[in-house]
The first five atom37 places (N, CA, C, CB, O) and aatype in JSON, in Angstrom:
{
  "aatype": [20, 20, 20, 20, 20, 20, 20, 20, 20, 20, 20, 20, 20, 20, 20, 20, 20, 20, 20, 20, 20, 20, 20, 20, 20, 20, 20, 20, 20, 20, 20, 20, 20, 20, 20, 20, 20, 20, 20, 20, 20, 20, 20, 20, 20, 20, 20, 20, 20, 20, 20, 20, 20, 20, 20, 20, 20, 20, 20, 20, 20, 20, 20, 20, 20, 20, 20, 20, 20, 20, 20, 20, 20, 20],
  "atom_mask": [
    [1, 1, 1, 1, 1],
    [1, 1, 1, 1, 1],
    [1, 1, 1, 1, 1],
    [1, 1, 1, 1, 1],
    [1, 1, 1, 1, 1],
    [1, 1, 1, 1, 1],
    [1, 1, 1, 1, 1],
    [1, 1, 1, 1, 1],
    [1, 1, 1, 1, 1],
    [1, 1, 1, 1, 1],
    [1, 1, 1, 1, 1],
    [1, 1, 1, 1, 1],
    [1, 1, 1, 1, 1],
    [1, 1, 1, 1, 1],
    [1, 1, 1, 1, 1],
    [1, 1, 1, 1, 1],
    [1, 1, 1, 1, 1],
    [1, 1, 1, 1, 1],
    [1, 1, 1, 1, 1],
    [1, 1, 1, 1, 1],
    [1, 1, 1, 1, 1],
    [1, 1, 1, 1, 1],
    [1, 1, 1, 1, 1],
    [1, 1, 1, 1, 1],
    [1, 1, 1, 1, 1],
    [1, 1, 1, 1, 1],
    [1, 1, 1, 1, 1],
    [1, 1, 1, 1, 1],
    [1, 1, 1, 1, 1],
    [1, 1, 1, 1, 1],
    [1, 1, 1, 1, 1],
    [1, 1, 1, 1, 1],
    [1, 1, 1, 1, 1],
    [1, 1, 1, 1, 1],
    [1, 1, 1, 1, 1],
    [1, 1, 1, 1, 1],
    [1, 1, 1, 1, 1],
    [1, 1, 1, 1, 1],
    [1, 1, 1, 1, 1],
    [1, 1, 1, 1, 1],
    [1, 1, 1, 1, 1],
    [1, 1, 1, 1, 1],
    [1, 1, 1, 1, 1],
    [1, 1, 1, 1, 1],
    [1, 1, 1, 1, 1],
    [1, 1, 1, 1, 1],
    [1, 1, 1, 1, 1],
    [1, 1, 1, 1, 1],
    [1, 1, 1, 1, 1],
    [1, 1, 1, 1, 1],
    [1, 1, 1, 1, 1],
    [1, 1, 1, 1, 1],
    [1, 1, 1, 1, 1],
    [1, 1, 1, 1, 1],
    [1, 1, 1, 1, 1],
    [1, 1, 1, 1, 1],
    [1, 1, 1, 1, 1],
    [1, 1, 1, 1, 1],
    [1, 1, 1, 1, 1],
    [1, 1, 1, 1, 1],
    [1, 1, 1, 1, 1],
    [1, 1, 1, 1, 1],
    [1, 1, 1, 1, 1],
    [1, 1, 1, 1, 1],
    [1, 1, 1, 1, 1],
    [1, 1, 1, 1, 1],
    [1, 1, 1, 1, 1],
    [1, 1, 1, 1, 1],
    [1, 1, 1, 1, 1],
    [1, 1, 1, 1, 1],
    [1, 1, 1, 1, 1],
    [1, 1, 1, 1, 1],
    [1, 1, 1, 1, 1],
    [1, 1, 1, 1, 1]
  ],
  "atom_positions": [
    [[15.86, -2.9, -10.06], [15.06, -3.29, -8.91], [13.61, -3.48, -9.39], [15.15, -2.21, -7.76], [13.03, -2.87, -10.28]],
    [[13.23, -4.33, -8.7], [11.83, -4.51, -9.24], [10.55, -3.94, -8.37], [11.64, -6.02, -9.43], [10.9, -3.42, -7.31]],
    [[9.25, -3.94, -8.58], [8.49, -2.68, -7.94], [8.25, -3.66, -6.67], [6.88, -1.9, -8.86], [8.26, -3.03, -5.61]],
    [[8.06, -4.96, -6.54], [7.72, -5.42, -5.19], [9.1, -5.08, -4.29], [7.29, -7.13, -5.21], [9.03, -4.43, -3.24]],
    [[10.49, -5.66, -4.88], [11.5, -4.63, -4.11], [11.69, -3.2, -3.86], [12.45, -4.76, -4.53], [12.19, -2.54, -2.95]],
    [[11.36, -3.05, -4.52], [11.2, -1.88, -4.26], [10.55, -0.92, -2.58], [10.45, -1.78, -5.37], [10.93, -0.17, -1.69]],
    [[9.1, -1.85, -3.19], [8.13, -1.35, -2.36], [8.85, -2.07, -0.22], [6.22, -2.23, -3.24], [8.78, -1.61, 0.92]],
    [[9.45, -3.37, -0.87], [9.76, -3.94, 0.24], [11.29, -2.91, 0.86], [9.98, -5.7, -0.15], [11.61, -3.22, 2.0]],
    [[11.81, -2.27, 0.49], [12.78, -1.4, 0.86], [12.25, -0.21, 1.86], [13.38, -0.86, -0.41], [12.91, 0.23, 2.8]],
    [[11.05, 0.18, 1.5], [10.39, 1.03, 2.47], [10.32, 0.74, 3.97], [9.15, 1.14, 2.06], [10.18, -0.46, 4.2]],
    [[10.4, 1.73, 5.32], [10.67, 1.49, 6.58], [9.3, 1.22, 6.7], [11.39, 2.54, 7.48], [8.45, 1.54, 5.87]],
    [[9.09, 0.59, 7.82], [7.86, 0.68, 8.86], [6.54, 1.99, 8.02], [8.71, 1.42, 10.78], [5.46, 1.91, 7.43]],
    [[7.84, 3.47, 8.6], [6.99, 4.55, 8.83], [6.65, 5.11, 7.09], [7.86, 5.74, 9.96], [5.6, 5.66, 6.77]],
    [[7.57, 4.89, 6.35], [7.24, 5.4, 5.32], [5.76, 4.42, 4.39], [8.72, 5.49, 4.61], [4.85, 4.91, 3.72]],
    [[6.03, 2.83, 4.73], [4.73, 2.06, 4.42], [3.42, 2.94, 4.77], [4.7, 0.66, 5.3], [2.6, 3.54, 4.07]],
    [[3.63, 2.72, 6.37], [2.21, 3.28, 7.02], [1.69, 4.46, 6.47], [2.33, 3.62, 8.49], [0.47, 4.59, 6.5]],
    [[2.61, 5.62, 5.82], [2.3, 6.84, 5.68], [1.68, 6.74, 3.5], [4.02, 7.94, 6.32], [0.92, 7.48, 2.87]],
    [[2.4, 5.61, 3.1], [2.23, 5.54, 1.98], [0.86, 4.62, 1.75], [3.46, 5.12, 1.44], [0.13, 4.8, 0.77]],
    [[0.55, 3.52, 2.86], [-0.98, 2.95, 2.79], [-2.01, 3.69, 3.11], [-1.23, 1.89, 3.58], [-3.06, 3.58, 2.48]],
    [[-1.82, 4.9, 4.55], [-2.72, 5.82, 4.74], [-3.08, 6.58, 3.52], [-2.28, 6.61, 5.7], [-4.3, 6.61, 3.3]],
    [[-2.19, 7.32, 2.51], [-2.15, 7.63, 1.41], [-3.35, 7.3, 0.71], [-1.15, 7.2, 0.95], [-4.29, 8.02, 0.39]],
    [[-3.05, 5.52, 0.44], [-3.87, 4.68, -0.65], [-5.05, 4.29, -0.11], [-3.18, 3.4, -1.17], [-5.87, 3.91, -0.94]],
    [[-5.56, 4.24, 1.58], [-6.39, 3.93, 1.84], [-7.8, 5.36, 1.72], [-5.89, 3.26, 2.98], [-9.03, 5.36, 1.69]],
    [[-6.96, 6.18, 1.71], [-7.64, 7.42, 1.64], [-8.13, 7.61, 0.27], [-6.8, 8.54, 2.07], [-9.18, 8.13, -0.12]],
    [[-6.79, 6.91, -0.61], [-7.5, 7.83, -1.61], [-8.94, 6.7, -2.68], [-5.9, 8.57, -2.83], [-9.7, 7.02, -3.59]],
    [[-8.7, 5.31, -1.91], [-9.8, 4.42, -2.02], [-11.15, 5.2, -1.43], [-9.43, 3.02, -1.2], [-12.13, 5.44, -2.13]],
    [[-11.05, 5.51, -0.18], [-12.16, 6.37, 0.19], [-12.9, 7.1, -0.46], [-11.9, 7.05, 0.84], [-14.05, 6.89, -0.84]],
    [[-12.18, 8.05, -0.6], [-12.57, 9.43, -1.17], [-12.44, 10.35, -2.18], [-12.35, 10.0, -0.64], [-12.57, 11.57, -2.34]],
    [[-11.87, 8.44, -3.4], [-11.27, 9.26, -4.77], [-10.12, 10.4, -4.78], [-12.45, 10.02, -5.39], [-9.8, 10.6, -5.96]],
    [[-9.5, 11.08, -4.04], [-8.7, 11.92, -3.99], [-7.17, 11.69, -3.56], [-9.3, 12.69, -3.34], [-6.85, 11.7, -2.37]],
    [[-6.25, 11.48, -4.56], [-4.92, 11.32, -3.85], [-4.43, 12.58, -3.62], [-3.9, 10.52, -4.59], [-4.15, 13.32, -4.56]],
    [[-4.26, 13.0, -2.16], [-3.68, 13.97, -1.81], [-2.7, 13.5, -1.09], [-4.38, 14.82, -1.3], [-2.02, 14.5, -0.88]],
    [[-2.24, 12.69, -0.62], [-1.11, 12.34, 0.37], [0.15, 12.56, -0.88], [-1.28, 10.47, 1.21], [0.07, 12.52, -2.11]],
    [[1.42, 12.83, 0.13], [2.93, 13.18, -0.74], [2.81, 11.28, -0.71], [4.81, 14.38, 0.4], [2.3, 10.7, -1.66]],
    [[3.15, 10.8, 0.03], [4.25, 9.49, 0.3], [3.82, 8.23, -1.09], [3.83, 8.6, 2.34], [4.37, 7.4, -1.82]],
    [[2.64, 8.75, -0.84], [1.96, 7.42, -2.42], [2.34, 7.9, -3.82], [-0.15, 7.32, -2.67], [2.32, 7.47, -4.97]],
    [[2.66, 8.84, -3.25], [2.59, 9.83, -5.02], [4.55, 9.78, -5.49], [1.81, 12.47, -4.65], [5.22, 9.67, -6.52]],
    [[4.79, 9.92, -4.09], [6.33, 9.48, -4.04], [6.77, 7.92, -4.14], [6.89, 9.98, -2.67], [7.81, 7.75, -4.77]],
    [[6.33, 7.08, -3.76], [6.42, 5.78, -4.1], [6.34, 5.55, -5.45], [5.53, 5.09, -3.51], [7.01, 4.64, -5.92]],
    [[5.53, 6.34, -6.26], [4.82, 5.91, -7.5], [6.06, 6.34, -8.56], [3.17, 6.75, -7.76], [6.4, 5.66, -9.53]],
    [[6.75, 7.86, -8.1], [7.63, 8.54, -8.76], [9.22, 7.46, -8.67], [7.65, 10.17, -7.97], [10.22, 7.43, -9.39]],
    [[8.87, 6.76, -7.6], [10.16, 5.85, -7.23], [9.64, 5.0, -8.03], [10.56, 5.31, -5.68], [10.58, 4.83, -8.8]],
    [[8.42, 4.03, -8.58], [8.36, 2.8, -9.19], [8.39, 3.04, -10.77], [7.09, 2.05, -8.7], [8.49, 2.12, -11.57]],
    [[8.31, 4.21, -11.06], [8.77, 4.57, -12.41], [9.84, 5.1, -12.45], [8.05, 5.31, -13.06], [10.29, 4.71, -13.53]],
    [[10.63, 5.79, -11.97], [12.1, 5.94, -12.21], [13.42, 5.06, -11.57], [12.3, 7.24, -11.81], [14.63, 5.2, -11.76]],
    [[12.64, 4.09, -10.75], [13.95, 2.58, -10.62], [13.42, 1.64, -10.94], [14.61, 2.02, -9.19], [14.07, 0.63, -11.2]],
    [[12.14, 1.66, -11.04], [11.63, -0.13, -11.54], [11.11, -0.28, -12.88], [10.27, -0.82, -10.61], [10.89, -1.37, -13.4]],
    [[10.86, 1.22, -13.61], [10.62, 1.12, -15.29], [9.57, 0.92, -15.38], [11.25, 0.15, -16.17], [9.2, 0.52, -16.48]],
    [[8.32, 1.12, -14.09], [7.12, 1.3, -14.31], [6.67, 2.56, -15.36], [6.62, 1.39, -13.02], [7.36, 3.57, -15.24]],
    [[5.64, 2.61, -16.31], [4.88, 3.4, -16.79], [4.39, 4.92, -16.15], [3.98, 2.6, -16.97], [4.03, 4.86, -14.97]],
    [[4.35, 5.93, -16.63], [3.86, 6.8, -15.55], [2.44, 6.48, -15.31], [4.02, 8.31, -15.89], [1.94, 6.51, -14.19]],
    [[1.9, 6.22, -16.19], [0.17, 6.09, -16.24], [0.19, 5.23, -15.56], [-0.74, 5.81, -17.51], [-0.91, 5.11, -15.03]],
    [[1.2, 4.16, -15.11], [0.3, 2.8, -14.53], [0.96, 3.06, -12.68], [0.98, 0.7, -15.59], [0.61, 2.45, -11.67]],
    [[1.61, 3.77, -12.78], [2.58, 4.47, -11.12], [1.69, 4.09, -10.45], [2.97, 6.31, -10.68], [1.51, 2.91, -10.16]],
    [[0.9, 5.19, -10.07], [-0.11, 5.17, -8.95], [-1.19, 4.12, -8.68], [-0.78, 6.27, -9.06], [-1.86, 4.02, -7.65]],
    [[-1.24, 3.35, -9.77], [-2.31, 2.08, -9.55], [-1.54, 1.01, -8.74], [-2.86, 1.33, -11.11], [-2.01, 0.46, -7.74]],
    [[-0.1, 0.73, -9.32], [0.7, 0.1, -8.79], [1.37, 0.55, -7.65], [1.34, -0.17, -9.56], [1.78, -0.41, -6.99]],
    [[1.57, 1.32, -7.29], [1.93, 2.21, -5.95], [1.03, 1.63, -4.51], [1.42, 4.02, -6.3], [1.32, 1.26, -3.37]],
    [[-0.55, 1.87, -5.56], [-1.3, 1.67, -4.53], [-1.25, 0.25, -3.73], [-2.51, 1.93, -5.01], [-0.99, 0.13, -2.54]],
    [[-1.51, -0.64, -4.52], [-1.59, -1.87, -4.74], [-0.47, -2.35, -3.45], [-1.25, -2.23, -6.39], [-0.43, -2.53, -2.23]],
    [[0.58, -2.42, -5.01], [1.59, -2.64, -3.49], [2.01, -2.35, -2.22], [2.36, -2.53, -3.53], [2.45, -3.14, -1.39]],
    [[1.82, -1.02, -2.09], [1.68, -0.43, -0.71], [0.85, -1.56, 0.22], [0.81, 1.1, -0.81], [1.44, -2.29, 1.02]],
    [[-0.41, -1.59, 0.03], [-1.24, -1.67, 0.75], [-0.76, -3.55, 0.88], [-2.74, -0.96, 0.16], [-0.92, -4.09, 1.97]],
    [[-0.34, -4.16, -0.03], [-0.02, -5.8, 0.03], [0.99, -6.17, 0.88], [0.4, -6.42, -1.29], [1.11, -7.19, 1.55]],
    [[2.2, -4.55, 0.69], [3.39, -5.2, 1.37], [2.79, -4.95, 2.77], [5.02, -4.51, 1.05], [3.28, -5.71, 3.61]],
    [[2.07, -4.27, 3.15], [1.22, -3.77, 4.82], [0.38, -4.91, 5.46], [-0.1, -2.37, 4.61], [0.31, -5.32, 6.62]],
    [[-0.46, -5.43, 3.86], [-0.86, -6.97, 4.68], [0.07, -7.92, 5.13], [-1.63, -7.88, 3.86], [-0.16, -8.51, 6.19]],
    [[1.09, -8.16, 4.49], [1.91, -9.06, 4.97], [3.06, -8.85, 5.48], [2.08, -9.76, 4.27], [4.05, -9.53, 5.2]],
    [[3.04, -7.75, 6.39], [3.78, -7.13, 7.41], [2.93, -7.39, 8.46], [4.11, -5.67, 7.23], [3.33, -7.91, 9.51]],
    [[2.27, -7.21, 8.34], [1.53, -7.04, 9.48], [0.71, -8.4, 9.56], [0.65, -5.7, 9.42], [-0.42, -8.2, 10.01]],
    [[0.95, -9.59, 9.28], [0.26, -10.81, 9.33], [1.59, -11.5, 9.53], [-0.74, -11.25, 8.01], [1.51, -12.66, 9.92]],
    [[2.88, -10.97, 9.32], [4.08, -11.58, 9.83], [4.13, -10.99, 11.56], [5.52, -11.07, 8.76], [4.99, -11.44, 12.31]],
    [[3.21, -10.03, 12.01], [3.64, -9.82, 13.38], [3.17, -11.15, 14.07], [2.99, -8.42, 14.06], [2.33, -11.96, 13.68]],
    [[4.15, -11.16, 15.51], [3.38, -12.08, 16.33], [2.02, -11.65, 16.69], [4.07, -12.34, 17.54], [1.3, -12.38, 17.38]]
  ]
}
């Protein structure tokens, strides 16, 4: 699976909880949220992401597949 499938397999609620995550931790330098950190653990152990590069890519995508979820609403 690849990490944009990946990321696109996620529900509604687990996105929202995994962009809150990344938007926070843009804020305030600090990743403390579980769900981003869990995404990241999922894009390196099914998609053969890097550990070092997880969470950059975690973030990323999170937050891309949310733009265009949410620019597909009516």
């Amino acid at each position: 699976m690849s990490p944009n499938e990946l990321v696109r397999t996620l529900t509604d609620d687990e996105l929202r909880r995994a962009t809150s995550d990344a938007l926070t931790w843009r804020k305030q330098g600090i990743l403390s949220g579980e769900k981003l950190r869990e995404v990241a653990q999922r894009l390196a152990a099914e998609a053969g992401v890097e550990d070092f590069d997880s969470n950059r890519m975690a973030d990323a995508l999170v937050v891309e597949e949310a733009a265009a979820r949410f620019a597909r609403q009516p």
